[in-house]
C-alpha positions in Angstrom: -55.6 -26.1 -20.8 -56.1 -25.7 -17.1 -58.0 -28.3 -15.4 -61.2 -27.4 -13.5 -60.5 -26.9 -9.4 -61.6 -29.3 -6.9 -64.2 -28.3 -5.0 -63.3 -25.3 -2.3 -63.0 -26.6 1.2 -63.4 -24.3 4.4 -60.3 -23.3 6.1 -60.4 -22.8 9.7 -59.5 -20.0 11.7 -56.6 -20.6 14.2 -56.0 -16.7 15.7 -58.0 -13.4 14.8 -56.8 -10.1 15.7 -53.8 -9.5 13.4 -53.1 -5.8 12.1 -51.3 -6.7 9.0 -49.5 -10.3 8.8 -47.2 -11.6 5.9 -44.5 -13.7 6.0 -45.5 -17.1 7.3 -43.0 -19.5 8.1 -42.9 -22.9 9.7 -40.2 -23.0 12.4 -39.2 -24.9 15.3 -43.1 -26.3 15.4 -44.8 -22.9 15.5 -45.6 -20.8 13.1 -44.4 -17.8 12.7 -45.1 -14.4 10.9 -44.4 -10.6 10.7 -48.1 -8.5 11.6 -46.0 -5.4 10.1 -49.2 -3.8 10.6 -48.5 -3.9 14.7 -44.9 -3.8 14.3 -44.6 -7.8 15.8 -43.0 -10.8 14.6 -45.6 -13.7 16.1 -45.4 -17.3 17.0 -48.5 -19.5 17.1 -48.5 -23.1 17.4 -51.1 -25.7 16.3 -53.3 -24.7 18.9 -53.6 -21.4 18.5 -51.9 -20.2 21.4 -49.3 -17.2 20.2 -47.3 -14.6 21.4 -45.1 -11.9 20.4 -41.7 -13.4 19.8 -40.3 -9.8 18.7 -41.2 -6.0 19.2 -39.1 -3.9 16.7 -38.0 -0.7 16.9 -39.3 0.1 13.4 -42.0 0.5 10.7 -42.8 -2.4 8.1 -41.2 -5.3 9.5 -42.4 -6.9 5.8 -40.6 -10.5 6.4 -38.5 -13.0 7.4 -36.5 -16.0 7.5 -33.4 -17.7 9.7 -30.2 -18.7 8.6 -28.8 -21.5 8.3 -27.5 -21.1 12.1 -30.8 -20.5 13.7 -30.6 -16.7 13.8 -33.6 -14.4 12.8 -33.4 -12.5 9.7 -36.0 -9.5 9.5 -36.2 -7.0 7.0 -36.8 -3.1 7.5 -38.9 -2.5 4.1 -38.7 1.2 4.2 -35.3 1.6 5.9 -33.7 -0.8 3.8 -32.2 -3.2 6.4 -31.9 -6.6 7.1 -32.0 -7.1 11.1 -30.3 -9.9 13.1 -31.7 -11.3 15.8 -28.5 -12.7 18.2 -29.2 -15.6 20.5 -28.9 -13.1 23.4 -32.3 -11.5 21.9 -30.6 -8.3 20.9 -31.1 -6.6 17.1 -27.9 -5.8 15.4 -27.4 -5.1 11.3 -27.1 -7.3 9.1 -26.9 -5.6 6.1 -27.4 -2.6 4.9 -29.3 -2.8 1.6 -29.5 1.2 0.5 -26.4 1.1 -1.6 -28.5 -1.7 -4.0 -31.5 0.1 -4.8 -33.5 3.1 -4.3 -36.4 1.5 -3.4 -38.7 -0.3 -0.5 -38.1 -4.1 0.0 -41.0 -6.4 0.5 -40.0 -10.8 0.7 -36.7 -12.6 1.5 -36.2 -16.5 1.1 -32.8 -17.9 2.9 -31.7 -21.3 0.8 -30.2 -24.3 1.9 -26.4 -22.9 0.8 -26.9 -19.7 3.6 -28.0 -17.4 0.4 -30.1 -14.6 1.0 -32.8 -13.5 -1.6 -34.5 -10.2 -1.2 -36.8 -8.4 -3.4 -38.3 -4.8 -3.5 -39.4 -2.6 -6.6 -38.9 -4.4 -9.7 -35.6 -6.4 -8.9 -34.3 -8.9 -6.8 -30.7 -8.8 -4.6 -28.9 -11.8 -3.2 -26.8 -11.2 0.2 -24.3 -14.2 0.3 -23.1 -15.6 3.0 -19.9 -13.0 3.2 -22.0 -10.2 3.6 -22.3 -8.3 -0.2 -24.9 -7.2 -1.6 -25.4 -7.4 -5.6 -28.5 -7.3 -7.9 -29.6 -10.8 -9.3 -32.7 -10.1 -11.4 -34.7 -6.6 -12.6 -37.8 -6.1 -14.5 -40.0 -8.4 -12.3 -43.6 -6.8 -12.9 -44.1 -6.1 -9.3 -41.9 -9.2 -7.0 -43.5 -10.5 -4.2 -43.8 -14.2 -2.9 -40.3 -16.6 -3.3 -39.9 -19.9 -2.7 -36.7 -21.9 -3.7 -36.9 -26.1 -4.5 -35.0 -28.4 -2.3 -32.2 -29.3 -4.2 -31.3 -25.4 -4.2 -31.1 -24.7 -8.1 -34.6 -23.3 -8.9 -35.7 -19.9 -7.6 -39.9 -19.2 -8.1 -41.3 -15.9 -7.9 -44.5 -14.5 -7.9 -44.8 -11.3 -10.5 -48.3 -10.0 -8.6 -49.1 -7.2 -11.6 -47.9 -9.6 -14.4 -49.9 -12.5 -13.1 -47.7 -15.1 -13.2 -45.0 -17.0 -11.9 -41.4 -16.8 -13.0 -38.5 -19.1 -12.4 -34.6 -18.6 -12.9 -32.3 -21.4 -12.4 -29.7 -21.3 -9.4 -26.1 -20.8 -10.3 -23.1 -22.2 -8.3 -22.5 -18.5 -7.0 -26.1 -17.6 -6.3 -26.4 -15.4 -9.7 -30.3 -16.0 -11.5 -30.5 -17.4 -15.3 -32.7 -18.5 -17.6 -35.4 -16.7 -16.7 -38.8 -18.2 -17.8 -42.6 -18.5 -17.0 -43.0 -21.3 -14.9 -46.7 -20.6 -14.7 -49.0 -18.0 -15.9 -52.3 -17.3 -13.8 -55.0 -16.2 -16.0 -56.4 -14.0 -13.4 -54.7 -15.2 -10.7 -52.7 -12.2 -8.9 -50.1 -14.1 -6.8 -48.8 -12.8 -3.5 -47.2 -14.8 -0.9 -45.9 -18.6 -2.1 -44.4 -22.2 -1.4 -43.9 -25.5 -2.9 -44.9 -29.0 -1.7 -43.6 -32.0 -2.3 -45.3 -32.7 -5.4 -43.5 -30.0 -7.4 -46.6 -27.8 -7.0 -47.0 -24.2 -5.6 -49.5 -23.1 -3.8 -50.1 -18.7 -4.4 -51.9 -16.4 -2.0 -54.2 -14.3 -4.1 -55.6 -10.5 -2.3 -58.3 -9.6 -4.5 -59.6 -12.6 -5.6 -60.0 -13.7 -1.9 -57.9 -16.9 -2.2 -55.2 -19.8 -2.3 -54.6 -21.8 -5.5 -51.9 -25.3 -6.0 -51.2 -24.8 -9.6 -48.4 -27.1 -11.3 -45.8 -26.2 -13.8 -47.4 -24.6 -16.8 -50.7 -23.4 -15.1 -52.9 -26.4 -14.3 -55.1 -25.4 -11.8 -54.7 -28.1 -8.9 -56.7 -26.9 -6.1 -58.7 -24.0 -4.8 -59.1 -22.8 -1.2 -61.7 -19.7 -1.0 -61.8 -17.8 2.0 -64.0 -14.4 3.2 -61.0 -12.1 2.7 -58.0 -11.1 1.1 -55.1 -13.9 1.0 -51.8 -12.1 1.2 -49.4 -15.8 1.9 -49.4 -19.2 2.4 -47.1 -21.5 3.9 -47.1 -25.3 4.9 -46.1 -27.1 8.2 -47.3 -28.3 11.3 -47.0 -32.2 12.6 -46.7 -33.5 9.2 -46.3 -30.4 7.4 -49.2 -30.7 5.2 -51.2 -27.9 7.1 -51.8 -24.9 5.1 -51.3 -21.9 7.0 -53.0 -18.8 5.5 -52.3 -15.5 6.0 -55.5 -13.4 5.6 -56.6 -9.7 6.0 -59.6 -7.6 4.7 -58.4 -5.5 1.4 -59.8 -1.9 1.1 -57.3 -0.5 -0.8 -53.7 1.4 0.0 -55.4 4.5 1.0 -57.1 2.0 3.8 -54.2 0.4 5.2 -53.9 2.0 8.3 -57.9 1.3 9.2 -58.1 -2.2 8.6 -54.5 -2.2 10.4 -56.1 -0.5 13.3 -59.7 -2.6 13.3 -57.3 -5.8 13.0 -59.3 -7.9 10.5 -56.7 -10.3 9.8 -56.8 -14.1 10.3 -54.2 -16.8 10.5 -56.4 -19.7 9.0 -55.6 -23.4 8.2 -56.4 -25.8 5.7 -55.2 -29.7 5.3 -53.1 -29.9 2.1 -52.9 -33.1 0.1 -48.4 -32.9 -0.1 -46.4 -31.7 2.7 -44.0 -29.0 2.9 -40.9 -28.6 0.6 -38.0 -26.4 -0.1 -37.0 -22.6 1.5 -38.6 -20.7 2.5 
């Protein structure tokens, strides 16, 4: 049986003004996200100073992650393609993911082998390091968050409709088996996710206005409630035990572009109790 939550602490707001943000990640001491919302891939530090790192060209920049080599991965979720940012600034293609799926793409998580997970629809792809494309997993009750452990073998994924997260265990050649519930949320609706280094994972949660640790199984660890929709999480910063949140007011898909346009959305930051672990 779950255990009750500690006591909610307040987060603190580190930068206002985002359209739509997802897609936190902790890189080379900023951090950074996608505000698909204004078409920008930010960088903000642990000050709160940011700028735009990246304008692109296109609609719903979703997400992103780097390679193994350094170089920026973003992903077109309605044109189906995975964007390369070269070291001379420039965006070339990556991959193109039509030929997988008829359908929009929404998270990606790069591991520690140069594997690239994507999801969109109801199913997840992997792009190897040689450039194909192949389906990996179906019949995920609305994908979103993934996070992978450190030693590369176990993929988490958050099933937002089926409330709950899933794991598959790693093969040598990237493939997904033994599928199971690693934890099921009650009503938890996870969105954005990441693992620390006590084997938990901490789950953004939209309508329920927050960011919950849970462990293996479902035990409640930790609770951090916040004044609006929480849409991912990430750790990092000096000691990489700062919770960054991603945070937006939720009025429904037929409101997206206003609260887009009237820019409600907060990067905010909470101090964890275990740092950062794994990919993303």
């Amino acid at each position: 049986m779950p255990s009750k939550p500690s006591p909610a602490h307040k987060a603190q707001v580190l930068m206002s003004g985002v359209a739509m943000g997802e897609s936190p990640r902790w890189h080379e001491n900023r951090l950074w996200f996608s505000d698909w919302g204004a078409r920008e891939i930010v960088a903000v530090d642990s000050h709160g100073k940011s700028e735009v790192a990246l304008q692109v060209p296109f609609g719903l920049p979703f997400c992103i992650d780097w390679l193994p080599d350094g170089r920026l991965l973003v992903v077109s979720g309605r044109q189906g393609m995975v964007l390369r940012r070269e070291r001379d600034g420039s965006l070339v293609t990556h991959a193109d993911l039509h030929a997988s799926a008829g359908m929009g793409w929404n998270e990606i998580v790069v591991d520690g082998r140069g594997n690239v997970y994507i999801n969109g629809g109801s199913g997840i792809v992997l792009l190897t390091p040689d450039g194909s494309v192949r389906p990996v997993a179906q019949s995920i009750d609305f994908p979103n968050g993934m996070a992978i452990t450190p030693d590369n073998l176990t993929l988490i994924i958050a099933e937002s409709y089926g409330k709950k997260l899933t794991s598959f265990d790693i093969a040598a050649d990237g493939s997904l088996l033994n599928r199971r519930v690693w934890a099921a949320l009650g009503d938890g609706v996870p969105d954005g996710i990441c693992i620390d280094a006590g084997g938990a994972v901490w789950y953004a949660d939209v309508p329920n206005k927050r960011c919950v640790r849970v462990r293996e199984g479902g035990e409640v660890l930790q609770t951090v409630t916040v004044d609006r929709g929480c849409f991912a999480c990430t750790l990092g910063g000096a000691e990489k035990k700062t919770l960054f949140i991603i945070a937006t007011e939720w009025r429904g898909m037929d409101k997206i572009a206003e609260v887009a346009q009237e820019r409600t959305g907060q990067v905010l930051t909470y101090e964890a109790p275990a740092p950062h672990a794994g990919w993303p």
